[in-house]
SELO-460593 format. One record per atom (N, C-alpha, C): x, y, z. Coordinates in steps of 0.001 Angstrom, whole numbers, padded with zeros to 6 digits, always signed. Example, Ala and Ser with C-alpha at 12.3 -4.5 7.8 and 13.67 -1.06 7.14 Angstrom:
! SELO-460593
+013190-005690+007800/+012300-004500+007800/+013200-003300+007800/+012850-002250+007080/+013670-001060+007140/+012900+000030+007870/
This chain:
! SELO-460593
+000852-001181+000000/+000000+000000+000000/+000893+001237+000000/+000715+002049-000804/+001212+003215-000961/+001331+004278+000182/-000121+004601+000344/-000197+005590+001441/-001579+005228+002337/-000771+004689+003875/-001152+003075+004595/-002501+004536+005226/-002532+005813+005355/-003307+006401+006256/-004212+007294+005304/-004490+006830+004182/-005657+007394+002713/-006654+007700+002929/-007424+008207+003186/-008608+008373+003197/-009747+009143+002514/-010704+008966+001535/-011590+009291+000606/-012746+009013+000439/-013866+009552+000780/-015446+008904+000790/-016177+010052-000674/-015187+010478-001131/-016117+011973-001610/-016614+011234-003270/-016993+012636-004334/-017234+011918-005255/-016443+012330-006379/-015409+012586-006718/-014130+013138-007778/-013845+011893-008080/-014473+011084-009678/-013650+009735-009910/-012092+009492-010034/-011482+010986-010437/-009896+010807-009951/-009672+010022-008817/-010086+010586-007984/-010062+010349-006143/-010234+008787-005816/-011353+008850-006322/-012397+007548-005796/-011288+006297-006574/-011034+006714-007995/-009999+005738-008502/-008613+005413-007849/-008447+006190-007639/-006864+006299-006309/-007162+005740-005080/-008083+005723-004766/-008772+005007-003413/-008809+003705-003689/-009276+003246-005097/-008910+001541-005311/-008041+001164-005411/-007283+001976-005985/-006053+001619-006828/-004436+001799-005706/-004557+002672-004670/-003429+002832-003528/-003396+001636-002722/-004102+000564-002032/-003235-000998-001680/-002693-001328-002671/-002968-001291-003792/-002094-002050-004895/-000703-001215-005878/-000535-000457-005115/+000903+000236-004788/+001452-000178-004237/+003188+000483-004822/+004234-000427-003807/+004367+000658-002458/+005032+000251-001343/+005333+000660-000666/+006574+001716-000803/+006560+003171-000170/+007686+003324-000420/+007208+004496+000962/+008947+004330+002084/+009359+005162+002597/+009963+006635+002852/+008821+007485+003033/+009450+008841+002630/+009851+008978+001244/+008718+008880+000729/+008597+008786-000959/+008692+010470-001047/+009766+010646-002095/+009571+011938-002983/+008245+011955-004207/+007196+012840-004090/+006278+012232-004859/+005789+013759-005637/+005654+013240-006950/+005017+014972-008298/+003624+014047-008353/+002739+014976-008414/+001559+014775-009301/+001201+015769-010028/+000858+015282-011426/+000762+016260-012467/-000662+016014-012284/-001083+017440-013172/-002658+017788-013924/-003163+017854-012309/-002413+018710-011089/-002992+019498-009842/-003942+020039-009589/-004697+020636-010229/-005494+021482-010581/-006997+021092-010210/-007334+020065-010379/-008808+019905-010252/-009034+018980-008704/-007965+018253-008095/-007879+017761-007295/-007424+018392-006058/-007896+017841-004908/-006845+018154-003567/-005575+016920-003332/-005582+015667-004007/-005212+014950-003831/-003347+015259-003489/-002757+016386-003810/-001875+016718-002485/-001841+016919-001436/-002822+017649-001120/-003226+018293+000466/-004051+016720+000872/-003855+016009+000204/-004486+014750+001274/-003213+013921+001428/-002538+013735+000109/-001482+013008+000083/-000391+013840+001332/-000163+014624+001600/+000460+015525+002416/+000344+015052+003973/-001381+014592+004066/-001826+014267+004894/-002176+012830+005489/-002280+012060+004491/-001776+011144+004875/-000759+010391+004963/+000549+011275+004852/+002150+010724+004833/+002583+011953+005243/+002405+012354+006521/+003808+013362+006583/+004939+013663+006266/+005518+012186+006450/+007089+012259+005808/+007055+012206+004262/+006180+012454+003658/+005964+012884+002082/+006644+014210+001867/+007559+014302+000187/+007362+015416-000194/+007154+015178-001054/+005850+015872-001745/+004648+015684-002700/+004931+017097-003088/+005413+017660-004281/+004539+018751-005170/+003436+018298-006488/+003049+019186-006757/+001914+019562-007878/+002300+020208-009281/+002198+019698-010383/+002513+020656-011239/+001276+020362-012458/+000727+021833-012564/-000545+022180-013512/-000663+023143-014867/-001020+023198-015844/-000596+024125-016673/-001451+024936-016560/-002300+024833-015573/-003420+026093-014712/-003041+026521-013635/-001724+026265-013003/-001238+026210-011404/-002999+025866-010760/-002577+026461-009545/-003466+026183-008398/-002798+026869-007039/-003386+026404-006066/-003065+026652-004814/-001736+025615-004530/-000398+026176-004221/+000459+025319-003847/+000927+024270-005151/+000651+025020-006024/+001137+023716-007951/+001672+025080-008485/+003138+024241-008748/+003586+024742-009952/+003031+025179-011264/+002973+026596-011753/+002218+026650-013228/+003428+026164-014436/+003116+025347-014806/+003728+025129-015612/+003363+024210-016383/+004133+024201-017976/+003509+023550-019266/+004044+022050-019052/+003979+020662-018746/+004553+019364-018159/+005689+018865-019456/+005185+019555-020372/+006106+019123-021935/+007449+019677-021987/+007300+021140-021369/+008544+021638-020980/+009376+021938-020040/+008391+021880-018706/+008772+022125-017739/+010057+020709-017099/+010712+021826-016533/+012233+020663-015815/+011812+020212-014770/+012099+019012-013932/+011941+017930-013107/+013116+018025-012256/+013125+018989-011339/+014378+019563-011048/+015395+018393-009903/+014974+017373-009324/+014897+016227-008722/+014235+014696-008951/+014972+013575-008916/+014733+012733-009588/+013461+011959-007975/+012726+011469-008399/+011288+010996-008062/+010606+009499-007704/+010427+009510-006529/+010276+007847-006139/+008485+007563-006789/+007902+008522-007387/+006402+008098-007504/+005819+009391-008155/+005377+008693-009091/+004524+010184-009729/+003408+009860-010016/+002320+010251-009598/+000850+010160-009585/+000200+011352-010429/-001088+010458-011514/-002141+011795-012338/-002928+010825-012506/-004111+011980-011727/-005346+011507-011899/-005911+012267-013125/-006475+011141-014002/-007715+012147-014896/-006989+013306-015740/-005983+012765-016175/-004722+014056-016738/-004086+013670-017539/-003344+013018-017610/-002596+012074-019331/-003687+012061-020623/-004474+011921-020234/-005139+011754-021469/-005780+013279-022377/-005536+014629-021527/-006085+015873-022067/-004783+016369-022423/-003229+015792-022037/-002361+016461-022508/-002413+016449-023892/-002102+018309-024398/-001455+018350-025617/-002841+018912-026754/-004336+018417-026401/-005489+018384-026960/-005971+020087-026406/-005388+020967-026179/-006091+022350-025729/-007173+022692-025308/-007497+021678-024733/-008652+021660-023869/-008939+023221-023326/-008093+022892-022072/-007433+024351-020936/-006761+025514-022033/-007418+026167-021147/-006575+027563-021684/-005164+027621-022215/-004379+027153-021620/-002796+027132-021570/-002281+025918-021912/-003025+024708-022084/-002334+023804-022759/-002119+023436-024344/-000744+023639-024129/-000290+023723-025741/-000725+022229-026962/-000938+022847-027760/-001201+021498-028894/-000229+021035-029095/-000223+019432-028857/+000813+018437-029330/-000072+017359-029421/+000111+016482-030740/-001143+015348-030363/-000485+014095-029627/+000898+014390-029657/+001902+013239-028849/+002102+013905-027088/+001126+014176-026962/+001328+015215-025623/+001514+014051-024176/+000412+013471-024439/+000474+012114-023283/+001525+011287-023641/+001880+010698-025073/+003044+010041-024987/+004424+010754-024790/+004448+011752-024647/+005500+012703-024147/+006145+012934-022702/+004373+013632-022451/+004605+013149-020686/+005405+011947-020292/+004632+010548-020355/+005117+009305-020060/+006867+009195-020080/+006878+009653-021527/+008584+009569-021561/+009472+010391-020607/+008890+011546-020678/+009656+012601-019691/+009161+011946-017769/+008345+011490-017697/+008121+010856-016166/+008621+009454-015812/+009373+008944-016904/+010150+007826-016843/+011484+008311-016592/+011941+009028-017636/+013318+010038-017081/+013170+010382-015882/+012343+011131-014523/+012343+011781-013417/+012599+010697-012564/+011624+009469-013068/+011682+008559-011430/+013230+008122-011513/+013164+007268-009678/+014547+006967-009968/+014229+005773-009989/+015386+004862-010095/+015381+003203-010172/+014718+002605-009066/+013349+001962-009143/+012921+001407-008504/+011433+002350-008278/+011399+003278-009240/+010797+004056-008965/+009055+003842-009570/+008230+004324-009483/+006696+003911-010133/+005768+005445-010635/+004979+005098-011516/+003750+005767-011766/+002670+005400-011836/+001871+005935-011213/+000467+005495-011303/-000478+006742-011865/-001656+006227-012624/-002054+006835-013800/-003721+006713-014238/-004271+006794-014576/-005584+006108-015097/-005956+007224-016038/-006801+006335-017600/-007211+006976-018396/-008520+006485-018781/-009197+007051-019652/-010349+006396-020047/-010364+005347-020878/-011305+004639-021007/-010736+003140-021523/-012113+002884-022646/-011812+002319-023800/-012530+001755-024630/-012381+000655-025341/-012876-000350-025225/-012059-001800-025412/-012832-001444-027174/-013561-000709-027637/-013916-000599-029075/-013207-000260-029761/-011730+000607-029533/-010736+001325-030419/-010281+002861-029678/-009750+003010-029740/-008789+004309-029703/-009801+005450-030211/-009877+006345-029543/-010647+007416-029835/-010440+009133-029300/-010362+009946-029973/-010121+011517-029475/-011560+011971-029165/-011869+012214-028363/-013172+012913-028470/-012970+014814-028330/-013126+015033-029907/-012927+017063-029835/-011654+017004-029354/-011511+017728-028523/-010237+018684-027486/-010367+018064-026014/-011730+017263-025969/-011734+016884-024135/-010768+015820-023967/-010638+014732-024296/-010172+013288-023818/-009446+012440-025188/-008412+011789-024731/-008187+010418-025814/-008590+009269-025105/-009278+008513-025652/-010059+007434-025093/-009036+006051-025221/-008222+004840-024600/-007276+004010-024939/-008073+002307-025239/-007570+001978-026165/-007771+000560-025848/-006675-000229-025828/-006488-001573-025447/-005624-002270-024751/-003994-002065-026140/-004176-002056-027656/-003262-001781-028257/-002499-000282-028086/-003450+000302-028050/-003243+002047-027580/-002706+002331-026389/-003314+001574-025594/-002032+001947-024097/-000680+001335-024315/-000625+000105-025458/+000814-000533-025326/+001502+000376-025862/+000953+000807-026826/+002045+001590-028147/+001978+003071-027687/+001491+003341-027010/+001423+004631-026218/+002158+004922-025293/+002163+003845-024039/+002818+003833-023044/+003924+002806-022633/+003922+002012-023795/+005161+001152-023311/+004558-000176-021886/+005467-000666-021610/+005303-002092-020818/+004503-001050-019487/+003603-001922-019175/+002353-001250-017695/+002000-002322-017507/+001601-002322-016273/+000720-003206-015457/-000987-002230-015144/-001612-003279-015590/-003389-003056-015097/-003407-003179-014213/-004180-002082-012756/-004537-002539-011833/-005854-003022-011574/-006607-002409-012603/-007784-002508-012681/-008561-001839-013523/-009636-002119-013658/-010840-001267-014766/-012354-001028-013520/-012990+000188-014162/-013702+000683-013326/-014805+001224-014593/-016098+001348-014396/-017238+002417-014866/-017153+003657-014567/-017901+004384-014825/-018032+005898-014486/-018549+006214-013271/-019265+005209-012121/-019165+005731-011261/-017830+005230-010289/-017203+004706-011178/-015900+004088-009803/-016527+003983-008724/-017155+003303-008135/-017804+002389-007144/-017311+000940-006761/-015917+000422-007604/-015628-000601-007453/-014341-001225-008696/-014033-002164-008576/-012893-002732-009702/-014308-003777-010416/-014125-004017-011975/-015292-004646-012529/-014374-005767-013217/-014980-006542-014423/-014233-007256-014911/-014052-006326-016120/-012611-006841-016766/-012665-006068-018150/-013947-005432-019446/-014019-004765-019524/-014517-004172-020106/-014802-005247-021566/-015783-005170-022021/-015846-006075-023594/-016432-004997-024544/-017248-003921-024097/-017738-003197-024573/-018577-002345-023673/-018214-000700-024170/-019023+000201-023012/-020099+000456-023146/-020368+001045-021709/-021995+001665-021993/-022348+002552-022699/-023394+002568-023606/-023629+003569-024464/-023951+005267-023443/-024554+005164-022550/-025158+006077-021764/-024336+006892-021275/-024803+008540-021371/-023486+009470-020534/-022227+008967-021605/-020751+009331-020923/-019656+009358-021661/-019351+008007-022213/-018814+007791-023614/-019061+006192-024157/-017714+005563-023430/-016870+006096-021947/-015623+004959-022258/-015999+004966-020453/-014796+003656-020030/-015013+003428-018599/-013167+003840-018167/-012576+003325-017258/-011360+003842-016839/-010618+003184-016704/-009215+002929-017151/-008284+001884-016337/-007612+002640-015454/-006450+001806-014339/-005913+002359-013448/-004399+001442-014204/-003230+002284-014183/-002085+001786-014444/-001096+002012-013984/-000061+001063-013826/+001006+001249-013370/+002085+001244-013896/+003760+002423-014086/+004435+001682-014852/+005585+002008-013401/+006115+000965-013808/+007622+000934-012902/+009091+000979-013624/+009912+001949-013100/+011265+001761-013859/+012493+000746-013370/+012932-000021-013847/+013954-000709-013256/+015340+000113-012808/
């Protein structure tokens, strides 16, 4: 378990997904920890809180309260990183969603590369995107939607922790096909680790 004193009842599926997905983290002592795409979450000021001996920053291309403003494509990683956590965020890089985020359509596979460079050996990310076992999909400027070829060739070797619906209420079985209703994709939770 990642962070043994977590706690989350609210309703932010970032959140609620990190709430399934943190026992099935590795352990790490006085983890140096970034989470990108800060901005819509508190999930520092909890992470803060439930690990004191954490040092956790934030970095957003909207800043926030206590987050770095900055663009993640260019911005430097000024210290190398036992854990980097994004909720609900890899998948809008690069698509100009936000005000300030620059167009790149390789924006998420960019990130990934540059957050493999930061950690150190032995180091992990954890991640979740929207998931469509029908094909790979952009929807507009909001989201890239992944399916199981698209996360490989996207992100390189990962571990699944799990798949979830839109209300993240639970881990389900793989996905075969989504619900048509509300947004068409459901979520995976992933992990990559560097040797």
């Amino acid at each position: 378990m990642f962070l043994s004193r977590w706690v989350y009842g609210g309703g932010d599926p970032g959140l609620k997904l990190f709430t399934l997905a943190n026992p099935l983290l590795p352990a790490v002592s006085h983890p140096d920890v970034l989470e990108i795409g800060s901005h819509d979450t508190d999930w520092v000021q909890r992470a803060r809180h439930a690990d004191p001996s954490m040092s956790v920053h934030g970095v957003d291309w909207r800043g926030g309260l206590g987050v770095v403003k900055a663009d993640i494509l260019t911005w430097e990683c000024a210290f190398r990183k036992d854990a980097v956590v994004s909720l609900s965020a890899i998948e809008h890089i690069g698509l100009g969603h936000y005000d300030s985020d620059p167009l790149d359509p390789h924006g998420d596979i960019k990130t990934i590369q540059r957050v493999r460079d930061w950690l150190r050996p032995g180091g992990f990310c954890y991640f979740d995107v929207p998931y469509t076992p029908e094909g790979y999909q952009v929807i507009g400027t909001k989201c890239r939607c992944y399916d199981d070829q698209r996360l490989l060739e996207r992100f390189g070797p990962h571990e699944v922790l799990g798949y979830t619906d839109l209300s993240v209420n639970g881990w389900i079985e793989k996905p075969t096909r989504n619900n048509a209703n509300g947004r068409p994709f459901g979520y995976v939770a992933l992990l990559i680790r560097k040797d």
